[in-house]
N, C-alpha and C positions, 0 to 999 in steps of 0.2 A: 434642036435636032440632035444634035452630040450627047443631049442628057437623056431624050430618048433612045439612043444606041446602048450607052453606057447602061443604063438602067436594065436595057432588054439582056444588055451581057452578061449582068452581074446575076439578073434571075437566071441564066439559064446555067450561068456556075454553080449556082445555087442548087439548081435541080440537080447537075449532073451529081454532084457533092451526096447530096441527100438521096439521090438511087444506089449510088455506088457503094454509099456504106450501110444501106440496109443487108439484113440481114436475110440469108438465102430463106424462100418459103419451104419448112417440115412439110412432106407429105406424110399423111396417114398412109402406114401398109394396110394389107389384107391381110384374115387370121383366116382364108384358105387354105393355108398350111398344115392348120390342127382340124382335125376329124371329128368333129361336136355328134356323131352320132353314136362314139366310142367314149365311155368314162373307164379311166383307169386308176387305182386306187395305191398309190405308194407309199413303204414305211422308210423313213430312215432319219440323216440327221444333217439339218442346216448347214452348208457351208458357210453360205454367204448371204445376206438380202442387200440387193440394191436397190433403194429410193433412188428413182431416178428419172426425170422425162425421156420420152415419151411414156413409156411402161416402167414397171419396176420388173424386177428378176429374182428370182429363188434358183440358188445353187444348190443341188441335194445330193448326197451322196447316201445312196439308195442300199436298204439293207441285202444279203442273200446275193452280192452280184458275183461273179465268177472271179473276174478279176476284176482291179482298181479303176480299168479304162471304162469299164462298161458302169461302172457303180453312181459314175457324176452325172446329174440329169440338170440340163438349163430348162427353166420352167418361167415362162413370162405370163404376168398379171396382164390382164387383156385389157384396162384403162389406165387413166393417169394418175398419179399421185395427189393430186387435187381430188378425182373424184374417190379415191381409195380413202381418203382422212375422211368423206361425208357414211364410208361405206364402216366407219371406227375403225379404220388401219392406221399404224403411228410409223415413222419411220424403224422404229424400236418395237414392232411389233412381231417380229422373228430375230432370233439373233444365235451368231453361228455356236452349234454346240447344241442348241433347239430338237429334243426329238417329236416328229413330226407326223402325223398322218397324212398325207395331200391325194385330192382329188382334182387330176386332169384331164383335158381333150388332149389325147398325144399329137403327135407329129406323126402326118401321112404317110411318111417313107421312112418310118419305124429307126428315124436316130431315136437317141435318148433327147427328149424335150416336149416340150404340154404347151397348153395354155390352163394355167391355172384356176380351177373354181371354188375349192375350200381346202383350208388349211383346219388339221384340229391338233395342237398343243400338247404334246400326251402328259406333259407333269401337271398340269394344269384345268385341262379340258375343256379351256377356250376353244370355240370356236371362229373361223375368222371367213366370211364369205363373199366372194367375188357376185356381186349382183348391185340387189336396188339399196337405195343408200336408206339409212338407218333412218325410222320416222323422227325418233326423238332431235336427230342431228338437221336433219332435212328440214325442220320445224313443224314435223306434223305432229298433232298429239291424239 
C-alpha cells in the first residue's frame, strides 16, 4: 500500500515537473493588419534582414523620404524560415547595404510596414518571392 502511494507521488512530481517546464504554446498572429488588396512597390536600401521565428523582417530605409523618421520601414515575411529556405531564401539572402526593389501589402493605418511579397536585387536582378515553394526544392520535377 505505501509503494502504491509512493509511486502515485512520484508520477504526479513527475507530471507537475514536466508541465511546468514546457514551454509556453506560440500563437500564430493574424496578417489582418496588412491590406492585401493594396500592392505597394518601394526602392531603397537593406538595413537589416532578420532570419528569425516566427517571421523573418526586412528593415528598409526607403528612398525619396523627407526626413530619416519616415524613411525606416519594418516589413515582415509572412511565413517562417523553414518554409522560406523551400521557397530558395537563405538566411544571407538580403544583407544590409542590399539595394532593393520590394513589393508589399502595407499596414492598414498607414505607419511605415508591409507584409512582404517580392524582393528584386537591383545589382543582381534576382528575384526573391514570398509564395509557393520552388518545384525543384519541393521535389517536384
Amino acid at each position: 500500500m505505501m509503494r502504491a502511494a509512493i509511486f502515485r507521488f512520484m508520477v504526479l512530481v513527475g507530471l507537475a515537473t514536466a508541465l511546468g517546464s514546457a514551454p509556453p504554446a506560440a500563437a500564430h498572429h493574424s496578417f489582418a493588419m496588412y491590406d492585401p488588396s493594396k500592392l505597394v512597390t518601394l526602392t531603397g536600401t537593406v538595413q537589416d534582414f532578420e532570419w528569425t521565428n516566427p517571421h523573418s523582417i526586412v528593415l528598409l530605409v526607403v528612398d525619396g523620404a523627407a526626413n530619416a523618421s519616415d524613411s525606416l520601414w519594418s516589413l515582415e515575411l509572412p511565413t517562417s524560415p523553414g518554409n522560406l529556405t523551400r521557397m530558395n531564401w537563405t538566411k544571407r539572402s538580403l544583407k544590409p547595404g542590399d539595394r532593393v526593389v520590394i513589393d508589399i501589402n502595407p499596414l492598414r493605418d498607414g505607419r511605415h510596414g508591409g507584409s512582404l511579397k517580392k524582393v528584386t536585387l537591383l545589382a543582381t536582378g534576382q528575384v526573391l518571392i514570398v509564395g509557393q515553394p520552388s518545384p525543384v526544392v519541393a521535389g517536384i520535377k
